[in-house]
C-alpha positions as CSV (number, residue, x, y, z in Angstrom):
1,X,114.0,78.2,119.1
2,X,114.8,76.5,122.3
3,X,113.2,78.6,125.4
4,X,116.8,79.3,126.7
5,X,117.7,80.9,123.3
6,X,114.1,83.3,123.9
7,X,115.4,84.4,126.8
8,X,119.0,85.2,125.8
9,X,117.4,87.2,122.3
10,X,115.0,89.2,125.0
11,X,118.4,90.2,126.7
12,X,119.9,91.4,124.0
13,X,116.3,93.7,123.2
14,X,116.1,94.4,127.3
15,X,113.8,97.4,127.5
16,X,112.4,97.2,123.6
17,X,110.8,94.0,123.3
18,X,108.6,91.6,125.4
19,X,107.9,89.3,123.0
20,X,104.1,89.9,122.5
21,X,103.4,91.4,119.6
22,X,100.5,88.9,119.2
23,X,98.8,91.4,121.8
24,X,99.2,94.7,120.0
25,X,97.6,92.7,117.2
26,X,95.2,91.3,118.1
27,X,93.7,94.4,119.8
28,X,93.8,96.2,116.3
29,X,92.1,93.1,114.5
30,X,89.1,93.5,116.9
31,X,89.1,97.0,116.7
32,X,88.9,96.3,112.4
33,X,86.4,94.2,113.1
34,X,84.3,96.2,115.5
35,X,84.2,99.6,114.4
36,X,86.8,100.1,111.1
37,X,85.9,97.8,108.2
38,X,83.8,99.6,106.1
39,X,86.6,102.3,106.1
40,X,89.0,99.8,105.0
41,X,86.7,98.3,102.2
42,X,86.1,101.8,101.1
43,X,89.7,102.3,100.4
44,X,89.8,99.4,98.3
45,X,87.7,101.0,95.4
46,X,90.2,103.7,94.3
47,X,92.8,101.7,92.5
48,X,89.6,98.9,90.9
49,X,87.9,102.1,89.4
50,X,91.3,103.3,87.8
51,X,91.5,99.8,86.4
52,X,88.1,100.0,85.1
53,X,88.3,103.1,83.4
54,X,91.6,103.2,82.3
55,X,92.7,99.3,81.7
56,X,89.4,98.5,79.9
57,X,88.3,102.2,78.7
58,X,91.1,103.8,77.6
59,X,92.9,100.6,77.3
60,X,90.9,99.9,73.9
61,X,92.1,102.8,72.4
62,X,96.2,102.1,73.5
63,X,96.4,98.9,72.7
64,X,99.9,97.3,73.1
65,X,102.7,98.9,75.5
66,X,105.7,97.6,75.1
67,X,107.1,95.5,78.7
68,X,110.8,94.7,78.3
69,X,110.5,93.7,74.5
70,X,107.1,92.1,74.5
71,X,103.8,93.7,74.0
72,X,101.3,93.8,76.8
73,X,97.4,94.9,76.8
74,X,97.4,98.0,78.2
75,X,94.9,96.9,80.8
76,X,97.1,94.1,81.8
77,X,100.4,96.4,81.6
78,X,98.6,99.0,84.9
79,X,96.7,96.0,86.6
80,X,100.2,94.6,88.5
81,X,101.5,98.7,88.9
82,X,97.5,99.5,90.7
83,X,97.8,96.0,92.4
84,X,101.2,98.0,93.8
85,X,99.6,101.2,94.2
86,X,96.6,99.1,96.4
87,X,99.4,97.4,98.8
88,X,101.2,101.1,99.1
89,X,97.6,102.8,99.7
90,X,96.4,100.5,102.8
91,X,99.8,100.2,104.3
92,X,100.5,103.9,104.5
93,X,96.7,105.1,105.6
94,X,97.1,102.3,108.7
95,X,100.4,103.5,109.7
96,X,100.0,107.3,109.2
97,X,96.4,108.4,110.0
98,X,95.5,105.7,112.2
99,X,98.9,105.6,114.1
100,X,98.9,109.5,114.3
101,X,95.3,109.2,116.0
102,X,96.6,106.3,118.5
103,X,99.5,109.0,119.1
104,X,98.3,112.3,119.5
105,X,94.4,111.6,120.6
106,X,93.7,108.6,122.1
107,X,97.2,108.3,123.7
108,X,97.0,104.8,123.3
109,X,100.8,103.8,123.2
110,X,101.1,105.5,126.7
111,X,98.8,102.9,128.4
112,X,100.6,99.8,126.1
113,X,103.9,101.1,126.9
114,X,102.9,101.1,131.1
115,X,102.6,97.3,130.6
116,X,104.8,94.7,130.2
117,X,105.2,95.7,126.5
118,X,107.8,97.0,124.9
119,X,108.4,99.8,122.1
120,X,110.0,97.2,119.3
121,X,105.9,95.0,120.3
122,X,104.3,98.0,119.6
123,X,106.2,99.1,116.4
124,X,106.2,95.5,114.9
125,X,102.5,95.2,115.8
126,X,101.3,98.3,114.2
127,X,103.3,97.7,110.9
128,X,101.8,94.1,111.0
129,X,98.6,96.0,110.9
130,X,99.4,98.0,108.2
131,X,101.0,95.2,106.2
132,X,97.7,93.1,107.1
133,X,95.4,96.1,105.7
134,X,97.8,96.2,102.4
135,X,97.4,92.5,102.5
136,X,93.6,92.7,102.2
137,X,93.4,95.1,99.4
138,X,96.1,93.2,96.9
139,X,94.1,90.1,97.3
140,X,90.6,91.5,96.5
141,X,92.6,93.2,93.9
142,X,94.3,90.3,92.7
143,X,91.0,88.7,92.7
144,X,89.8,91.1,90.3
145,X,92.6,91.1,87.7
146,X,92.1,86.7,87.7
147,X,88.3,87.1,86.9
148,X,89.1,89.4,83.9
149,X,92.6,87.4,83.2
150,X,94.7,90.5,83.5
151,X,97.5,87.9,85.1
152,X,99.4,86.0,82.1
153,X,101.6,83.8,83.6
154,X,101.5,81.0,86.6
155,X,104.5,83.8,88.1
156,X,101.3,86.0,89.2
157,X,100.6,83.8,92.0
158,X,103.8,85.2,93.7
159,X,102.3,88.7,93.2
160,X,100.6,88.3,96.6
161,X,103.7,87.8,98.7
162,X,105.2,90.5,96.7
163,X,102.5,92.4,97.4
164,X,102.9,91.7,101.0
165,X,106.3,93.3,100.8
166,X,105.5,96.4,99.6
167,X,102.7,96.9,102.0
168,X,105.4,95.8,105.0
169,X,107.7,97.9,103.4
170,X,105.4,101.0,103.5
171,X,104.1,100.2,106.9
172,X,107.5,100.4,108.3
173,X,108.3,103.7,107.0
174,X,105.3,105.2,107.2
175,X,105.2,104.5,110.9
176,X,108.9,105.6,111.5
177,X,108.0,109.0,109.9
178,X,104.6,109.7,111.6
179,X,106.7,109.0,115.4
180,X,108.0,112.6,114.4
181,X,104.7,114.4,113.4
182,X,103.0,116.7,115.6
183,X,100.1,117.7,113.7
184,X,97.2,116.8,111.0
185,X,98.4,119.1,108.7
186,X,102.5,117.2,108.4
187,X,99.8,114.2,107.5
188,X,99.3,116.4,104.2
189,X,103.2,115.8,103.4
190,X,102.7,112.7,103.2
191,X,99.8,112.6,100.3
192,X,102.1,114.9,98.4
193,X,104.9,112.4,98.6
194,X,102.5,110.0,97.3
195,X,100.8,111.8,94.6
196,X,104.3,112.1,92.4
197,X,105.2,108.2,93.0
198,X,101.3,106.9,91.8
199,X,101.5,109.4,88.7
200,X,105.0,109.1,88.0
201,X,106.2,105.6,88.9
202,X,105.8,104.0,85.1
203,X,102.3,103.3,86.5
204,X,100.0,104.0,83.4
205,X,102.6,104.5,81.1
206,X,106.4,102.7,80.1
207,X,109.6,104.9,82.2
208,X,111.8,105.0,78.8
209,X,108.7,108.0,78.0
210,X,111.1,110.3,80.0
211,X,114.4,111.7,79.9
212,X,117.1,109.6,81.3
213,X,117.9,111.8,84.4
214,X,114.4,111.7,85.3
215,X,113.9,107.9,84.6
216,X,116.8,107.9,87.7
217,X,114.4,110.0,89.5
218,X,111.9,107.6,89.2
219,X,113.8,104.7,89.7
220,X,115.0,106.0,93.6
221,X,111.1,105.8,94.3
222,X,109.6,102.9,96.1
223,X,106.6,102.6,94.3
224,X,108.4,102.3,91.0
225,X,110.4,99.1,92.5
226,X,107.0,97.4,93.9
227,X,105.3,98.3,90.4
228,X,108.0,96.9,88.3
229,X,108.3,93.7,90.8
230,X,104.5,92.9,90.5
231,X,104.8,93.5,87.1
232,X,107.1,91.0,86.2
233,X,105.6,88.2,87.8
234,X,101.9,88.7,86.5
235,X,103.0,88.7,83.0
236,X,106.0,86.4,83.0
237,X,108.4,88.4,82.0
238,X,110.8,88.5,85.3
239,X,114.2,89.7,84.7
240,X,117.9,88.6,86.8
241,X,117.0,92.5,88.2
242,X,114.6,91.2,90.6
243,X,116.3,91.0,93.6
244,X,117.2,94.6,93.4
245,X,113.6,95.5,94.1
246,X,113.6,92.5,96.7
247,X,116.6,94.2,98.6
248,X,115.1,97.6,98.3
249,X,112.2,96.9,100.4
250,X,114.0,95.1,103.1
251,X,116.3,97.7,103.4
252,X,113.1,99.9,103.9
253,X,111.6,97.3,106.1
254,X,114.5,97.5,108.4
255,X,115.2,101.1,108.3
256,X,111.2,101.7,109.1
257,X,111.1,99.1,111.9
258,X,114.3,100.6,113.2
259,X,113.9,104.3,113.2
260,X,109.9,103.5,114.7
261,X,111.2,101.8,117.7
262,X,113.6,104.5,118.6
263,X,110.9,106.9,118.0
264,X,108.9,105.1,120.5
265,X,111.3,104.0,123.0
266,X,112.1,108.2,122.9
267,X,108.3,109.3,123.5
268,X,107.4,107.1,126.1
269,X,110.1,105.5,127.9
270,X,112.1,109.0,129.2
């Protein structure tokens, strides 16, 4: 983009964007590096300890499930769905606790907003954040389902980027909904949103095990898109439904990035 076209896109965002997101990032990678990565390794365990006990414990006693007509080791059928549940986890702790902290505490988007910045910098840097912390956990985690070939088809390596989608996706919404919070305890709504889509969201088991007005139910659920996406493309099997689940998440990506930056440019810029 010619320098000419910059300045004519910055005109058109007059008042929301600056064009330096790089800064808003790279202030939160040296914070991660400084002071936060043993709580972002932490949070990686959670989803590689489900796959431990349940993939390869209870997994020997399951067998086969059943994947769009072809059976799939159990262990190998909830790898790509935790792999899911891992990009959702990091994306949403980044942009709920950590952005709710930046809010309410250590008023940090007061003094970013008094530069040069604007609110659509701030937004998109904070959900590049959480997208980068949803990042890091689905390639540990994908690391861990290659050394016990869990992944059955070359289609896996796409996983990643998919992976990266759901975390973006999350990290958008979850920092559009924490711009209306006012305390710790509304942080709690947001666990018990969560709780129902990791149980629920044909995780551990196939989503034909429920009625059909529930298996809608499920199917409205983000998670249950990401899971289904990932799960496709580690064991082959994609379907022409795909790019359902594609469109879903950039729907949420531009709702999330959309409703934050209003949220921001109504806090701060009065």
């Amino acid at each position: 983009m010619s320098e000419q076209a910059k300045v004519r896109s910055r005109g058109l965002l007059h008042g929301l964007y600056a064009g330096n997101v790089r800064a808003v990032v790279e202030r939160g990678l040296k914070v991660i590096a400084r002071n936060n990565w043993v709580i972002i390794v932490s949070g990686f365990f959670e989803p590689v300890l489900y796959l431990l006990s349940m993939g390869l414990g209870l997994g020997a006693l399951v067998g086969t499930v059943d994947f769009h007509g072809h059976p799939v080791a159990y262990a190998a059928y909830i790898a790509p769905a935790l792999m899911a549940v891992s990009a959702m986890n990091g994306a949403v702790y980044d942009s709920t606790m950590n952005v709710f902290f930046k809010l309410k505490h250590a008023k940090l988007y007061d003094q970013m907003l008094s530069t040069s910045l604007g609110p659509l910098d701030v937004a998109l840097g904070e959900i590049l954040l959480a997208m980068f912390r949803g990042l890091l956990y689905a390639v540990g985690f994908m690391t861990i389902t290659t050394l016990l070939g869990l992944n059955l088809s070359w289609t896996a390596i796409l996983a990643v980027p998919a992976a990266m989608l759901v975390a973006l996706a999350f990290a958008s919404l979850g920092l559009g909904v924490t711009s209306f919070m006012k305390t710790y305890q509304h942080l709690d709504l947001v666990w018990f949103a969560m709780m129902p889509m990791f149980l629920l969201s044909a995780t551990f088991f196939p989503i034909d095990v429920y009625p059909r007005a529930v298996q809608w139910v499920v199917m409205a659920m983000p998670l249950w898109h990401g899971v289904e996406m990932i799960r496709q493309l580690t064991t082959g099997f994609v379907q022409p439904g795909m790019g359902v689940h594609v469109t879903y998440f950039v729907v949420m990506v531009v709702v999330g990035a959309t409703l934050a930056t209003g949220r921001m440019k109504a806090l701060f810029l009065r």
